[in-house]
C-alpha positions in Angstrom: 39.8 -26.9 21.9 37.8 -29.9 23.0 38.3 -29.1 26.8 37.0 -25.6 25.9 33.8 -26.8 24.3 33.3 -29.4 27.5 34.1 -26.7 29.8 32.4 -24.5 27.8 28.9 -26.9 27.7 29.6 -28.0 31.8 28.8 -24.5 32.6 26.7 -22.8 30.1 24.3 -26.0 29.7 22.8 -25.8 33.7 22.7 -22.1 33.6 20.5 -22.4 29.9 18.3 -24.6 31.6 17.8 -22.8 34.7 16.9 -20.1 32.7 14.6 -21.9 30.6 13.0 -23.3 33.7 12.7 -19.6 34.8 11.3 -18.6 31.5 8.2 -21.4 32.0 7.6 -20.4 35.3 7.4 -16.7 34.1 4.8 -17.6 31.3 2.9 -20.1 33.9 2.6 -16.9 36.2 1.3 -14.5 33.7 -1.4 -17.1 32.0 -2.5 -17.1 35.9 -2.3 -13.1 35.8 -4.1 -13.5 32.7 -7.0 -16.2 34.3 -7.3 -13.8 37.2 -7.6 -10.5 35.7 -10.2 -12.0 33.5 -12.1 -13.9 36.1 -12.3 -10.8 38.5 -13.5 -8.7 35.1 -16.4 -11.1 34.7 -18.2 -10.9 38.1 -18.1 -7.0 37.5 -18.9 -7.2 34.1 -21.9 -9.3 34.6 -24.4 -7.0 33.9 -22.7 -6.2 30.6 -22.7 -9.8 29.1 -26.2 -9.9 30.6 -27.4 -7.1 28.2 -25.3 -8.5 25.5 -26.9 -11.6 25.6 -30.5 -9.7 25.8 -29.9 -7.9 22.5 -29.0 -10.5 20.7 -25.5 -11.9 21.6 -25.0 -15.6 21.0 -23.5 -17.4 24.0 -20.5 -18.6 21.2 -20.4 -14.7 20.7 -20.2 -14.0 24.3 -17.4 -16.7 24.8 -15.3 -15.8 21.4 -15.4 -11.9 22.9 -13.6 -13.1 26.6 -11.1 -15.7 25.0 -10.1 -13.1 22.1 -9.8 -10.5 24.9 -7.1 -13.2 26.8 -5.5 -13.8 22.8 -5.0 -9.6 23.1 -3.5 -9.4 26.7 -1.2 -12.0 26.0 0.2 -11.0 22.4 0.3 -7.3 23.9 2.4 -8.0 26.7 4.4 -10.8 24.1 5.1 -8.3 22.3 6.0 -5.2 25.4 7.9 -8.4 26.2 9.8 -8.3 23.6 10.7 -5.1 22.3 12.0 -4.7 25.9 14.0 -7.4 25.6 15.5 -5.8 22.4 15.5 -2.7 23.6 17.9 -4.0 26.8 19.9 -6.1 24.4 20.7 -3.5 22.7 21.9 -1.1 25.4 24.2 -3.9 26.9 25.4 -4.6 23.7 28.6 -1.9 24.0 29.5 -4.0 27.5 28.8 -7.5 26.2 31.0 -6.6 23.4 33.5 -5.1 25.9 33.6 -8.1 28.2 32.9 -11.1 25.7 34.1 -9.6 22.6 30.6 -10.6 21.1 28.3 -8.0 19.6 24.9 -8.3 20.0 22.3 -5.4 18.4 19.0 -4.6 18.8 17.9 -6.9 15.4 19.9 -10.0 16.9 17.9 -13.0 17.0 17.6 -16.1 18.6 18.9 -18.7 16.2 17.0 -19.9 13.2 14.4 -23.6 13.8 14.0 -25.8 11.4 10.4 -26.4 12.2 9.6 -29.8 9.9 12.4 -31.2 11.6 11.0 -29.6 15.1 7.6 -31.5 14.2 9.7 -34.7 13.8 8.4 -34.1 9.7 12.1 -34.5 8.2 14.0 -31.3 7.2 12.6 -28.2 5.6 14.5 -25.7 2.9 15.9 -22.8 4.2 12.9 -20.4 3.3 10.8 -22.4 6.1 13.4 -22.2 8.9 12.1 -19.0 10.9 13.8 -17.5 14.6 12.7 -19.6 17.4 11.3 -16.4 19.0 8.1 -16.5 16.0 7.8 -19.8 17.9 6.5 -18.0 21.1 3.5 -16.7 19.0 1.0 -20.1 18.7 2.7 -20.9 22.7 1.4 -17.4 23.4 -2.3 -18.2 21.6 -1.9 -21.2 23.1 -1.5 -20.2 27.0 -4.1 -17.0 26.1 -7.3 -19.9 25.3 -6.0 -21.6 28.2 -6.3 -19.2 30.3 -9.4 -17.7 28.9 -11.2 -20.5 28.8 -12.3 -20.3 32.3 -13.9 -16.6 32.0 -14.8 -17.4 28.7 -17.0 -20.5 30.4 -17.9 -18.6 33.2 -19.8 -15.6 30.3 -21.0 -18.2 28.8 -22.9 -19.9 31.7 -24.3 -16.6 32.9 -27.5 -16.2 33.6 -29.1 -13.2 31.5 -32.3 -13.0 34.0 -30.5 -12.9 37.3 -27.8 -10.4 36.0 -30.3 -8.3 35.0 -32.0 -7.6 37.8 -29.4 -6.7 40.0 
């Protein structure tokens, strides 16, 4: 049994990592997607923060409305994200089970964190351990004011007189 879990953990350790590696890459290439897509949207939508900012608009108000725009694009596609990855782990489930003899449904979750113990904060009961995929929530907030934060500067430096008069 012990040269089964060694064997076992010499070849599913790399490929866990590479695909963890691939994973970060994948999120660092759609915050960029995100930074773009947003920054391109600003130069056209000059005009429209202008006029916000002439009725009234705060430049705060200006900023919170681009980095809660970023929050939106990257919790929606989280979550497309998400339920497609369900949605596929489901379907293979009838030739996972076939080949492995492991079934895996639609509701099967990545294992439970204990997240005291993740913050280095000692161990939490069991009503505070949660699926490491609720984890990818604050990381996706996280990456979505990273990324908006550009944009969200870029409103906020605009120059209401100029954009209006062209």
């Amino acid at each position: 049994v012990k040269e089964i879990f060694s064997l076992f953990d010499m070849i599913v350790t790399p490929i866990q990592t590479a695909l963890l590696a691939l994973t970060a890459m994948i999120c660092v290439v759609s915050g960029v997607s995100i930074l773009v897509s947003i920054y391109n949207s600003m130069s056209e939508r000059r005009h429209e923060i202008a006029v916000m900012r002439a009725l009234g608009a705060g430049r705060g108000t200006v900023m919170s409305i681009i980095l809660l725009e970023s929050i939106c694009l990257a919790l929606g596609g989280g979550m497309l994200g998400w339920v497609g990855a369900h949605v596929l782990n489901g379907l293979a489930s009838p030739l996972i089970q076939e080949r492995t003899g492991v079934a895996v449904g639609f509701f099967d979750f990545a294992p439970k964190v204990d997240v005291l113990d993740l913050l280095r904060l000692g161990s939490s009961p069991a009503w505070m351990q949660v699926s490491s995929e609720v984890l990818l929530i604050p990381a996706l907030i996280f990456l979505a004011v990273l990324c908006g934060f550009f944009p969200a500067m870029s409103a906020y430096r605009t120059d209401v007189a100029s954009s209006l008069g062209d």
